[in-house]
DRENRO-685427 format. One record per residue (C-alpha): residue number from 1; residue in one letter; x, z, y. Coordinates in steps of 0.2 Angstrom, whole numbers, plus 2048, in hexadecimal, padded with zeros to 3 digits. Example, Ala and Ser with C-alpha at 12.3 -4.5 7.8 and 13.67 -1.06 7.14 Angstrom:
BEGIN
seq->1, type->a, x->83E, z->827, y->7EA
seq->2, type->s, x->844, z->824, y->7FB
This chain:
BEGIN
seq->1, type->x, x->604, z->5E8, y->CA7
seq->2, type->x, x->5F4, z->5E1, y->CA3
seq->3, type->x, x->5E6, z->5E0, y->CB2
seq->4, type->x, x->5D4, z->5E5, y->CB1
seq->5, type->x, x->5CA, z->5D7, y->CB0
seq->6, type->x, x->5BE, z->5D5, y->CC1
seq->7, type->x, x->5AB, z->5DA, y->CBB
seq->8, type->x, x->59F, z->5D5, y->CC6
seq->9, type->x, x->58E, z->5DC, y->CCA
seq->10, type->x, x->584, z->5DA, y->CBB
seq->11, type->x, x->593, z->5DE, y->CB1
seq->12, type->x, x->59D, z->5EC, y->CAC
seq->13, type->x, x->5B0, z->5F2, y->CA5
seq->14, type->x, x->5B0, z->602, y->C9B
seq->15, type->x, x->5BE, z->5FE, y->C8D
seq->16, type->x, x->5D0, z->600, y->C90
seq->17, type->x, x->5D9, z->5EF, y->C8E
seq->18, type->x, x->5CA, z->5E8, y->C8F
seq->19, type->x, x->5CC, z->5D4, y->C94
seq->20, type->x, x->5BA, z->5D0, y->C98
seq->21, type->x, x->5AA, z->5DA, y->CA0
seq->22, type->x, x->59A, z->5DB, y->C96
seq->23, type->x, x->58A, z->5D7, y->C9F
seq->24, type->x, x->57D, z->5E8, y->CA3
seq->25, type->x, x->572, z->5EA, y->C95
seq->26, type->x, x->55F, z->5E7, y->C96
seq->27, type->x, x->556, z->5F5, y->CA2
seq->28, type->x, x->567, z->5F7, y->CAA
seq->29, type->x, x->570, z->5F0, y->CBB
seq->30, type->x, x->580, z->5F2, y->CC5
seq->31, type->x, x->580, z->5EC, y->CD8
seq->32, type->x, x->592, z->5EE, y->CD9
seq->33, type->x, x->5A3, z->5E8, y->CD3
seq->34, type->x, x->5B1, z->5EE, y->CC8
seq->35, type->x, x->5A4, z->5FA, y->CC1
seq->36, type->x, x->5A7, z->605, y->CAF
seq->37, type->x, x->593, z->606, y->CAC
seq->38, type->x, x->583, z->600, y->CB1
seq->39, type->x, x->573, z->60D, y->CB5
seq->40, type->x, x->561, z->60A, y->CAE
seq->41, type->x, x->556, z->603, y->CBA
seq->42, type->x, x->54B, z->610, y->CC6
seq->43, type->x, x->538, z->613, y->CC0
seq->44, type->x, x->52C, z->605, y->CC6
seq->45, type->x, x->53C, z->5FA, y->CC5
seq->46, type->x, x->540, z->5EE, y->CB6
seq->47, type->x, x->54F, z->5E2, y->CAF
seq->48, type->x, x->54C, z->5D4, y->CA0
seq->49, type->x, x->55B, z->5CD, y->C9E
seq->50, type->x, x->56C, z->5D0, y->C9E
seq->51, type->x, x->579, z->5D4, y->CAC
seq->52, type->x, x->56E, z->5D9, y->CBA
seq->53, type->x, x->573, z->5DD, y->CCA
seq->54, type->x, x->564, z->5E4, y->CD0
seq->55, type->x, x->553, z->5E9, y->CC7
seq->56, type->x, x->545, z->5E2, y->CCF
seq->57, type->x, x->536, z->5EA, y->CD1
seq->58, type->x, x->526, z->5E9, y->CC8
seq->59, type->x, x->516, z->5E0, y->CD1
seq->60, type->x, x->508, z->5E8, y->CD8
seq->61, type->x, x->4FC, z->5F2, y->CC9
seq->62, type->x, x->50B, z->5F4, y->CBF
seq->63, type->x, x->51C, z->5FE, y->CBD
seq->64, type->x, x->527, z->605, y->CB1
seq->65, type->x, x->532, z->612, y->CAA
seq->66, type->x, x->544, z->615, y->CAE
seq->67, type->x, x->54F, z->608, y->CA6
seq->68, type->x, x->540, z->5FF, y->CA1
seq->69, type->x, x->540, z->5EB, y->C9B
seq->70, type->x, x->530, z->5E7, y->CA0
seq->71, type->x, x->521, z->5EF, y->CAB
seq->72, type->x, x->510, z->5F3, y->CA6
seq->73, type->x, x->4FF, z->5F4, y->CAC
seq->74, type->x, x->4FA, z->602, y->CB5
seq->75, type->x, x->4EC, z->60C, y->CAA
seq->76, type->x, x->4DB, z->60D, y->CAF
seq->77, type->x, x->4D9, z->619, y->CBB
seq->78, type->x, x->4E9, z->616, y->CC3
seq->79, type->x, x->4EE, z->608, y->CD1
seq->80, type->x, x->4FF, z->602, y->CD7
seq->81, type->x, x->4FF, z->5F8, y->CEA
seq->82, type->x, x->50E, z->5EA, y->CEB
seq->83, type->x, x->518, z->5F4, y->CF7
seq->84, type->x, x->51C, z->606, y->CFC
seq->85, type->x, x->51A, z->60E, y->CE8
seq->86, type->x, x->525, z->60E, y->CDB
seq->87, type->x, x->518, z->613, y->CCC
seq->88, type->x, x->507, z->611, y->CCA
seq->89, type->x, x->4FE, z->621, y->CD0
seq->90, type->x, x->4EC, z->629, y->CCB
seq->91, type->x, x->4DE, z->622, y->CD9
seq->92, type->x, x->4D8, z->630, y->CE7
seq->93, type->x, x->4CA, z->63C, y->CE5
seq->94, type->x, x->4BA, z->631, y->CE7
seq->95, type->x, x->4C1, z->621, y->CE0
seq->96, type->x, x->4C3, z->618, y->CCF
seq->97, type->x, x->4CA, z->607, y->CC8
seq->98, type->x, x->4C3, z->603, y->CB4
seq->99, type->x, x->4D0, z->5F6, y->CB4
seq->100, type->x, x->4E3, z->5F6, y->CAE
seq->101, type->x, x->4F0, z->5F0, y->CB9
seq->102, type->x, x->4E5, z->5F4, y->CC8
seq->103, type->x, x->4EE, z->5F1, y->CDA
seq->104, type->x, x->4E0, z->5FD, y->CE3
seq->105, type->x, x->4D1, z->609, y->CE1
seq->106, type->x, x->4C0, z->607, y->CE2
seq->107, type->x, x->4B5, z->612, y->CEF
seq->108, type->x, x->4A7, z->61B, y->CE6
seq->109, type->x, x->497, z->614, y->CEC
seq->110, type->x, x->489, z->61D, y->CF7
seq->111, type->x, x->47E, z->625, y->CE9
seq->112, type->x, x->48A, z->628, y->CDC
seq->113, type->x, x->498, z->630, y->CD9
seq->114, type->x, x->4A9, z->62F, y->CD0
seq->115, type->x, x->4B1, z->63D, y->CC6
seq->116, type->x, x->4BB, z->633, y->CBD
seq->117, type->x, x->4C8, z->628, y->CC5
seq->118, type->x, x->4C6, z->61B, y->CB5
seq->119, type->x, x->4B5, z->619, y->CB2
seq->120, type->x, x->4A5, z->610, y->CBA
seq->121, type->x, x->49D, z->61B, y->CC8
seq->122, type->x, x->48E, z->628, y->CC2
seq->123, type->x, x->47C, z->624, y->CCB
seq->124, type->x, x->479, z->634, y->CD5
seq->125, type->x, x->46B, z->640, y->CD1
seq->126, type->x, x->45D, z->640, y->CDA
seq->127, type->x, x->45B, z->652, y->CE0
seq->128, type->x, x->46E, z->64E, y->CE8
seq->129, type->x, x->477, z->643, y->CF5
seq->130, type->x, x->486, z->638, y->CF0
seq->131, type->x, x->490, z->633, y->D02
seq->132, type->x, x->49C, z->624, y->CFF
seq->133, type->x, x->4AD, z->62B, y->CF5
seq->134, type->x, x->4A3, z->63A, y->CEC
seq->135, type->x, x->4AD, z->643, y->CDE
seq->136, type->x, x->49D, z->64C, y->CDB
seq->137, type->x, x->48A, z->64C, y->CE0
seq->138, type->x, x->483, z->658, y->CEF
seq->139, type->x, x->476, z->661, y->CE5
seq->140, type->x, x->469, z->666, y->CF2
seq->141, type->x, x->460, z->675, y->CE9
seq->142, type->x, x->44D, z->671, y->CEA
seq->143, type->x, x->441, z->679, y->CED
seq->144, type->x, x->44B, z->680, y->CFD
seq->145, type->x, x->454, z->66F, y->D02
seq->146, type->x, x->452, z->65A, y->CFC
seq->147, type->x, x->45E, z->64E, y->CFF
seq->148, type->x, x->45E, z->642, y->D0E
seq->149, type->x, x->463, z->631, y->D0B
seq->150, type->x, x->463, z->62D, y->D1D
seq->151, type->x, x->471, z->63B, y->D20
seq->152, type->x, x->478, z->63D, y->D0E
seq->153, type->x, x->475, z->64E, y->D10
seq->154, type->x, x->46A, z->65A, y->D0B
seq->155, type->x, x->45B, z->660, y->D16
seq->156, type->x, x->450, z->670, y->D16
seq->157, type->x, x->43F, z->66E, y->D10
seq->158, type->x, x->430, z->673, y->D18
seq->159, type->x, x->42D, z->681, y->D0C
seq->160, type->x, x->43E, z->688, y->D10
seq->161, type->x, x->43A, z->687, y->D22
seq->162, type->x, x->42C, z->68F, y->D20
seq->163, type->x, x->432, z->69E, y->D16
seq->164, type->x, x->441, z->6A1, y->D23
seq->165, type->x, x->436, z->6A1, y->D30
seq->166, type->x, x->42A, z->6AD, y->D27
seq->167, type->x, x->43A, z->6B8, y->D22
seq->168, type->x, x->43F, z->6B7, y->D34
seq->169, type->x, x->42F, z->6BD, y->D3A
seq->170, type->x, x->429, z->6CB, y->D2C
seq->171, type->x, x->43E, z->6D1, y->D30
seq->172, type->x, x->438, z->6D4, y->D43
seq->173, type->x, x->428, z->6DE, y->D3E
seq->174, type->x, x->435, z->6E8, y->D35
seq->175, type->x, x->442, z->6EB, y->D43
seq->176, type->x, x->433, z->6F0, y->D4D
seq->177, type->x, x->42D, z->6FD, y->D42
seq->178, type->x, x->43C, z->704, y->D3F
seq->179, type->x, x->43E, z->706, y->D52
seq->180, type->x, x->430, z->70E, y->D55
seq->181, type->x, x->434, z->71B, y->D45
seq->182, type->x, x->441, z->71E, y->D4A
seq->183, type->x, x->43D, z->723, y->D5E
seq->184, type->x, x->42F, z->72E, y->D56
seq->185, type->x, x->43C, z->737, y->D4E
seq->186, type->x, x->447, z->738, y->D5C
seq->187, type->x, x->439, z->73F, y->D66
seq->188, type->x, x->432, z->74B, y->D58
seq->189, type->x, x->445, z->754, y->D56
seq->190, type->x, x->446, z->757, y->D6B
seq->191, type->x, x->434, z->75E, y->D69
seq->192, type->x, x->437, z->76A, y->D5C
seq->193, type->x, x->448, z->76F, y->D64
seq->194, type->x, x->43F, z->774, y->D74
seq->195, type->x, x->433, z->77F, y->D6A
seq->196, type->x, x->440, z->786, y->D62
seq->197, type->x, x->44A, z->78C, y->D6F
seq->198, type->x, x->43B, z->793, y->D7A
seq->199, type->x, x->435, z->79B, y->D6B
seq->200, type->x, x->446, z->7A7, y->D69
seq->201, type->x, x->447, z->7B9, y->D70
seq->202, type->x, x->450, z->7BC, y->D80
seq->203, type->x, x->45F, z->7C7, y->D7B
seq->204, type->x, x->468, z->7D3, y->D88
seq->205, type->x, x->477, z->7D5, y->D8E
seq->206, type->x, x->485, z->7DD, y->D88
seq->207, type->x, x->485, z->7EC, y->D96
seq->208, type->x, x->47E, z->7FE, y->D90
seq->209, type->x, x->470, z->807, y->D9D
seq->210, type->x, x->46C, z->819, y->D9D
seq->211, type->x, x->45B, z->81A, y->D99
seq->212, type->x, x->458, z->82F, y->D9B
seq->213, type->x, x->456, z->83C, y->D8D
């Protein structure tokens, strides 16, 4: 009786009678022995040659598909660190890299801002704030607020101040008013009922009283 021949990692057996073992295809690996195939290498792994035993995996700003020969670049936009990420992944809100193969994001500058993860950062408007990391510019709705660049924030204006404080005050005036309308009337209904009721004929009783021929 013939024996199987013993395959080693890297290799594989899937033939009866077979008398050798072929070597894992490119993209593929096998850790162990005496094995009947080989599996593609994970995503963010790769294998170049023949007969791996493990699929090593791609450098920092790069990965790959599953079963992959070769990494590539990550796009911009994207960024892969050297450990702790299998593929490359799109940079946080408030970030951008304009480079391929990048192993980290930018933080958007104060005074701009970054809706796009792969492109340059936009100069901020002037009637806005921009904080470090924007996604979008604070717009500060003149003429009530402007934009502090001390704060990066926005701060009321003098006008608005103003006309709150005004709105504050002519709202006062109003309550008052409406109090005292309100009092009047309050006072006019008890004075009207009074007169009512002293003004109404006194009825009598129910009892009947001879009152002669």
């Amino acid at each position: 009786m013939e024996e199987c021949p013993v395959c080693k990692p890297g290799h594989f057996s899937n033939k009866n009678g077979s008398e050798r073992c072929e070597e894992c295809p490119i993209g593929h690996f096998q850790r162990e022995s005496n094995k009947t195939l080989c599996v593609p290498c994970e995503a963010g792994n790769y294998c170049n040659t023949l007969g791996c035993h493990e699929c090593p995996q791609c450098p920092e700003g790069c990965d790959s598909d599953e079963g992959s020969e070769n990494c590539t670049l990550c796009e911009k936009g994207f960024y892969k660190k050297a450990s702790g990420m299998q593929i490359c992944e799109v940079c946080p809100d408030g970030y951008y890299t304009t480079k391929e193969g990048s192993p980290s994001c930018t933080e958007c500058p104060v005074n701009n801002y970054c809706p796009y993860p792969y492109e340059d950062p936009k100069a901020c408007p002037k009637s806005s704030v921009c904080p470090p990391g924007s996604l979008f510019p604070l717009s500060c709705n003149a003429p009530f607020f402007m934009p502090d660049l001390d704060s990066l924030s926005c701060q009321a204006t003098v006008e608005f101040i103003a006309l709150v404080s005004v709105c504050g005050f002519v709202g006062i005036i109003i309550i008052t008013i409406l109090g005292i309308f309100v009092r009047y009337k309050i006072q006019k209904w008890k004075k009207d009922k009074t007169v009512n009721e002293e003004s109404q004929p006194l009825t009598q009783s129910g009892t009947q009283y001879y009152t002669g021929l």
